[in-house]
N, C-alpha and C positions, 0 to 999 in steps of 0.2 A: 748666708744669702748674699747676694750681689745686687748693689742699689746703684742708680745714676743719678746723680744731681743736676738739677735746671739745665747747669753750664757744660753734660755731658762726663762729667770726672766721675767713675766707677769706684766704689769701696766694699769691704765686705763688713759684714757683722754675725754677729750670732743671734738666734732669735726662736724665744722660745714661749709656751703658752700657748693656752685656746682663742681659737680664734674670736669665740664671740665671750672673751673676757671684756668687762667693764672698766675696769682701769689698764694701763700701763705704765711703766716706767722705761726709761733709757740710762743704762750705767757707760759710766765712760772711765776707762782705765787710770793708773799712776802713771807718771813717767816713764815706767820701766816698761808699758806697751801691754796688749792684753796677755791677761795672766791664768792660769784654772780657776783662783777664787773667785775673780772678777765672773765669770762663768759657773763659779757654782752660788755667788749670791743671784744670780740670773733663775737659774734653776730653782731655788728655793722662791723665788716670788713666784713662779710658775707653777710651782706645785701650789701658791697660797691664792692661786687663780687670776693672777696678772700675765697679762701678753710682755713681754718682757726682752730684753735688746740691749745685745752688748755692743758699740759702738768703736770702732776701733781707727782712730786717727792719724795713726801711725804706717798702715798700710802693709801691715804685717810684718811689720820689722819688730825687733825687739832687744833693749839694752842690754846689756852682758857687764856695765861694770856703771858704777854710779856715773864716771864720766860721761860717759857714752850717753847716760837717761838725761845725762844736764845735756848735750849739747842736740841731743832729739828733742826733748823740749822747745830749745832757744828756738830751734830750726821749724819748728810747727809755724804754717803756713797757718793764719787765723780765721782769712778771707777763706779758703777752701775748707778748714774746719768749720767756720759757722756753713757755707753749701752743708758740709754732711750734717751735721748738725738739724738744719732746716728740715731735709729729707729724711734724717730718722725724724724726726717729730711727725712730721706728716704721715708715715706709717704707723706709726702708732696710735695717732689720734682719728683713725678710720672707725667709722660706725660708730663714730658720737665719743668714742675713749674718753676717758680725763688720765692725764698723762701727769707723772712725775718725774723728774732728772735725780741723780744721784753720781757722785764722784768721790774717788778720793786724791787728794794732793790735786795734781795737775788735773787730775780728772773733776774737782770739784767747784775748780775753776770753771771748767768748762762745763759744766752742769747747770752753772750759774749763768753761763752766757747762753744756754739752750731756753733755759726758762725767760731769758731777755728777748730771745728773738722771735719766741713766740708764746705772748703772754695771757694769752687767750687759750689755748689749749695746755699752756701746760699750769698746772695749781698748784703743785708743791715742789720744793727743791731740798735734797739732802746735799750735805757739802762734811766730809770728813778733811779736817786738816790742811787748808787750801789755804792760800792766800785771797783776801779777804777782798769785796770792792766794797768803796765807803763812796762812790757818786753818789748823794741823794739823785740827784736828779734821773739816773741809772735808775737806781731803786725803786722810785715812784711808781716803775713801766711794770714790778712784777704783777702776775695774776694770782699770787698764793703766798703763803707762809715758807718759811724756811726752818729746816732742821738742821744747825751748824755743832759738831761733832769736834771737838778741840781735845789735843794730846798736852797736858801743864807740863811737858819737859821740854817742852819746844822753847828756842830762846825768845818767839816772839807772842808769847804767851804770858801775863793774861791781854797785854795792849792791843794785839787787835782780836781779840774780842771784844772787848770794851769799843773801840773802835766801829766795830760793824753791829752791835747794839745800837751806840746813839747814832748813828747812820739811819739803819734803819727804823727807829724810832720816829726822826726827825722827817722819814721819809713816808710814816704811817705805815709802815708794815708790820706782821707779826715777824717773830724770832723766836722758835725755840733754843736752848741750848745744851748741851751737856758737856762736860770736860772732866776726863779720865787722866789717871795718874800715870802717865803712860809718854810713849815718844812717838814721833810722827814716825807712821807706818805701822802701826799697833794692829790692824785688823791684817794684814798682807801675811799667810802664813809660811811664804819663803824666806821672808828677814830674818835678823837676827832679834828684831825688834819686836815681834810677833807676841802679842801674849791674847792667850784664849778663852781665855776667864771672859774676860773685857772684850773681843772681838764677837762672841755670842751676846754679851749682856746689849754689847750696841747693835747689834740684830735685830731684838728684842724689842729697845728703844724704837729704832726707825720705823718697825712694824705699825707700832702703837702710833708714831706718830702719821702714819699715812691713811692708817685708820681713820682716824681725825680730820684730816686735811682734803683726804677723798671724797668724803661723803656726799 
């Protein structure tokens, strides 16, 4: 589908689910730009009866070599990703929705700033292997809990977790966590890093946890 933002700038996404589901989520890609998984976790929430939306910030481009996903990154414009941003939320939160964001890596970043800009509609935030925000004062503004998803082979593992615990502590929010034995990119199944074991069991987990959180 083809959305416009307030300020006129056209994006696409994918978007899947019944229309008079009761929850939705919004997934937003890795750096590497949208991928099949990113669209078959889409799918699977929709078949578990979520209206559901993959969010694509990139604009259809897509990295071919790690360089390339760092310098698409740097290059993401923030101002016109929070627009899209806004405007997916707003479709999804049609006919009363309560909405979730979900991301990984870069995407989880950005999951995290969807649930800041609109914290009223949105209740929960998943975040796999992102870099972390420790503002309290950021934090205070969420509407919901969070599910933060950590890989222990990453170098900057366990500090910021630890780090965005007493943040959000300090900020009175909930935190759930989990942290797999695993490397950043562990759920993606084109890396090399891929393992499956562990990209279903976190499936499973985020299920559970949206259970909870939606209610």
């Amino acid at each position: 589908m083809t959305f416009k933002t307030p300020d006129g700038y056209e994006f696409e996404a994918h978007v899947y689910g019944p229309d008079d589901a009761e929850h939705a989520i919004l997934i937003v890609h890795d750096w590497w730009g949208v991928l099949d998984y990113n669209k078959r976790w889409a799918e699977r929430f929709a078949a578990a009866g979520y209206k559901a939306m993959v969010i694509d910030l990139y604009d259809g481009e897509r990295a071919r070599s790690v360089e390339e996903a760092g310098e698409m990154m740097r290059g993401l414009d923030q101002d016109q990703a929070d627009s899209k941003l806004v405007t997916a939320v707003d479709f999804l939160k049609q006919n009363g929705r309560k909405v979730a964001t979900l991301g990984w890596s870069l995407g989880g970043r950005q999951a995290m700033q969807a649930a800041l800009l609109d914290p009223e509609a949105v209740c929960a935030a998943v975040l796999f292997y992102c870099r972390m925000l420790t503002d309290v004062s950021q934090l205070e503004q969420l509407g919901g809990p969070v599910f933060a998803v950590y890989a222990k082979n990453e170098q900057t593992w366990p500090a910021k977790m630890e780090n965005f615990n007493k943040a959000m502590d300090a900020a009175g929010k909930v935190v759930e966590t989990v942290c797999y034995d695993a490397v950043h990119g562990f759920v993606n199944p084109t890396s090399e890093r891929y393992n499956a074991e562990l990209a279903e069991d976190a499936w499973h987990k985020v299920q559970e946890f949206l259970a909870r959180a939606m209610k």
